[in-house]
N, C-alpha and C positions, 0 to 999 in steps of 0.2 A: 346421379352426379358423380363422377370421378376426383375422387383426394390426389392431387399429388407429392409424391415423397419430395418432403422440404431439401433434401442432397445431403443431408449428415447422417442417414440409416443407412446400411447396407443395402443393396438392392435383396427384396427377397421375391419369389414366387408364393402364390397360394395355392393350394392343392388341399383336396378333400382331406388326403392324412394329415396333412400340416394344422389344419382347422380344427379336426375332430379328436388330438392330442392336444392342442396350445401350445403346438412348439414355436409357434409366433410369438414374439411377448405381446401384451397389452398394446404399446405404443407402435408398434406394426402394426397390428390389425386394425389398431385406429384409422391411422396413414393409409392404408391399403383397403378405405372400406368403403361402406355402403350406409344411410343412415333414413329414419323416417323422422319429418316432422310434424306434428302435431298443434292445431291452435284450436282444435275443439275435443269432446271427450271421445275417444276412442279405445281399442282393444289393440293389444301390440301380441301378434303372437310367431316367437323366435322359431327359424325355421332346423335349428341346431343348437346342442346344449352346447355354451362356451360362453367366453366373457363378451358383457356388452353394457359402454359407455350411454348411461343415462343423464340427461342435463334438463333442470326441470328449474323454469320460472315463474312464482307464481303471479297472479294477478296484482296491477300496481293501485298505489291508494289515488281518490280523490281527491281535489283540493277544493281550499275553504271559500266560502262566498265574501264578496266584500260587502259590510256593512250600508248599512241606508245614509245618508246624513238629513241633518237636521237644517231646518232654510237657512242658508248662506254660508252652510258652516261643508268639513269634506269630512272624510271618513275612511277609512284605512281598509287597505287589499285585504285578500286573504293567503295563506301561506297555501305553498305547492303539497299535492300528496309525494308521500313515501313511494320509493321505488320497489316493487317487489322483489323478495328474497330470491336470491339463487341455489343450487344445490346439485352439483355435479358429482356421482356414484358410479364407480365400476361394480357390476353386479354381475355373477354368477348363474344365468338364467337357461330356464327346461325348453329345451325343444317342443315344441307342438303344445304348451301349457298357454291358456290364454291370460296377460295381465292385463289390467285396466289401468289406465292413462284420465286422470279428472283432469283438467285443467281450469285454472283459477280464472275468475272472472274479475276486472276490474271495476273499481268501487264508483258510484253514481256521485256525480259533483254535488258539492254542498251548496246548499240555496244561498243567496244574495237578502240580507237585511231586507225590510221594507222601508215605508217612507216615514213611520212613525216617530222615529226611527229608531231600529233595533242593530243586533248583532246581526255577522253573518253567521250560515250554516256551516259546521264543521263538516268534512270531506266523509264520503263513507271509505271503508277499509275493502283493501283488494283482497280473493280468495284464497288460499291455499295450491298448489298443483302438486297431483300425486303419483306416485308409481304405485300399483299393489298386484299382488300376485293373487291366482287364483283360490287360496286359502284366506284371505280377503286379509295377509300380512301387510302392513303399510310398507315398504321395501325404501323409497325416497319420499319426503316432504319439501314442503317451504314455505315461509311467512309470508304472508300478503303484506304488501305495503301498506301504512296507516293513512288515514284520512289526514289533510290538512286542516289547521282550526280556521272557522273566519274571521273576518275584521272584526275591530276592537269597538273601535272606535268611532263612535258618531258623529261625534264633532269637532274632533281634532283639527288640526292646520297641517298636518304630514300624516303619511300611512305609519300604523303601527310597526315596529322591527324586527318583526316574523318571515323567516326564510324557509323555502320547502325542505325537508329532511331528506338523509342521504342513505342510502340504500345497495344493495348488493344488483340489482335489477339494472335494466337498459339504460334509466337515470330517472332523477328524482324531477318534481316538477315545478319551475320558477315563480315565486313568489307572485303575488300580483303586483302588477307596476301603477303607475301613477300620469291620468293625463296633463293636461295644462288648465290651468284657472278656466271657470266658469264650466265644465264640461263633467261629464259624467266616466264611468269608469267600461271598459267593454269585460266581457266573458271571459273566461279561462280557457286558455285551449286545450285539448286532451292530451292524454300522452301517445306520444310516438314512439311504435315500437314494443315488441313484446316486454310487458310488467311496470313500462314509464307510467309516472306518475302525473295526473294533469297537472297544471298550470294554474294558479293563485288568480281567483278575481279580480279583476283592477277596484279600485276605491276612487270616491267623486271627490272633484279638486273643488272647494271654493262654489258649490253649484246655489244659485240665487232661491230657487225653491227646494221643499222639502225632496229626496229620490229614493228610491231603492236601489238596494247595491248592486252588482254584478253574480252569475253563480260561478264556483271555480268551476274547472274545466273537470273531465272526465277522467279515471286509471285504465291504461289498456288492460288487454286480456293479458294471461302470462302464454307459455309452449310448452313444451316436451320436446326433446329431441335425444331421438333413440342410435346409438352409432355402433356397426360391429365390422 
């Protein structure tokens, strides 16, 4: 895929000597480059020593399940997962050295209350993603996004006032919402997008029998994105 220079750099040429000194700055060779991405674990291995922009997202959290309620009573969503951390490094890297690239896995939705009724499951937490060099140096990290908690509340008359958290990642994931009297609450959606955090359980409005809650939604995966 071809960068093009945004019109406020100088036009430059790239040539082997130009490369293999750095008489390019950084933000040139950015402009002027080439990049690999990653959304599973791989080995990244630079075909020349020089500077090269590493941007690493780790895997984003789950969200919470919504609570069960109790017969005739509703029960509160659950809150969005945390967006995974971001972490963008220019790094100094060896020609023909092979690094490894982990990428963070997003965390599994937290379960939905039962009919007994109980809490919802709090969200699991998304992975880390890493840069390391062949001396097994950690070179780039990132925080996984955190799990969402679940519903509170069994038999409340409104959902609890729990919102997903905010995060450095693609974005965080929206609370569970709330249907209309007599009905039950749907799923969380996943998150969209490398390191989004799923989407909050819905919570049961007013439902006549006892239910179980909603589960949140899922945390995507996080990427690597390697640019020189």
């Amino acid at each position: 895929m071809e960068i093009s220079n945004p019109g406020w750099l100088p036009p430059q040429s790239v040539t082997a000597a130009k490369v293999a000194d750095q008489s390019l700055t950084r933000l040139q060779i950015q402009v002027l480059s080439r990049f690999e991405a990653y959304s599973v674990n791989e080995t990244f291995t630079p075909t020349y020593d020089g500077i090269y922009l590493v941007d690493c997202i780790a895997g984003g959290g789950s969200a919470g399940g919504a609570a069960g309620n109790a017969a005739g009573a509703s029960s509160s969503g659950g809150a969005g997962g945390g967006s995974g951390g971001r972490q963008v490094t220019a790094l100094s890297l060896t020609g023909g050295e092979a690094y490894a690239v982990v990428v963070g896995t997003g965390g599994g939705g937290g379960a939905g209350g039962d009919d007994t009724p109980s809490i919802g499951g709090t969200g699991a937490a998304g992975l880390a993603t890493t840069f390391t060099d062949a001396a097994g140096n950690v070179l780039v990290t990132t925080i996984g996004g955190y799990g969402g908690l679940g519903g509170q509340s069994t038999s409340g008359a409104s959902p609890d006032a729990i919102a997903g958290g905010l995060g450095m990642g693609t974005g965080s994931g929206p609370p569970g919402g709330y249907p209309t009297a007599g009905n039950v609450g749907w799923p969380g959606a996943s998150g969209a997008g490398p390191g989004a955090g799923g989407g909050g359980g819905s919570g049961n409005n007013a439902v006549a029998a006892a239910s179980a809650g909603a589960g949140g939604g899922g945390g995507q995966d996080g990427s690597c994105t390697i640019i020189w």
